[in-house]
Steps between C-alpha positions, in 0.01 A plus 500: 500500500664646850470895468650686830463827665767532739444654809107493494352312784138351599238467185531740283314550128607637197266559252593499113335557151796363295233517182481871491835523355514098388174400329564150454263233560618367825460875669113559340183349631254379200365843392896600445534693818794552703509251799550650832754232681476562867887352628534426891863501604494315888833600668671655130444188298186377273440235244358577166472406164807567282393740257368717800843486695667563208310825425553632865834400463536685157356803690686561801194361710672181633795311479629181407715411866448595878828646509532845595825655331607812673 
């Protein structure tokens, strides 16, 4: 999945812990600890899996186009 960041340019990462608040098997490691998911967006724009975008989406981290709505 496509998450954006309008605006942002160069490399830049964005760290997340979605299993702090989500503690479902695809955001633990084996001893059922939160993943830290380290998210590099290169000119606004990174590829990652869906559950992940979704989440940031969900939050208000990223969002789903490139558009920037005034």
């Amino acid at each position: 999945m496509k998450i954006y960041q309008p605006g942002l340019r160069g490399r830049i990462p964005h760290f997340v812990r979605p299993g702090v608040e989500f503690p479902v098997s695809h955001f633990l490691d084996e001893n059922g600890q939160a993943k830290m998911f380290t998210v590099t967006f290169v000119n606004g724009e990174a590829d990652v899996e869906d559950t992940l975008g979704q989440y940031m989406i969900d939050k208000g981290e990223a969002k789903s186009s490139p558009i920037i709505l005034l």
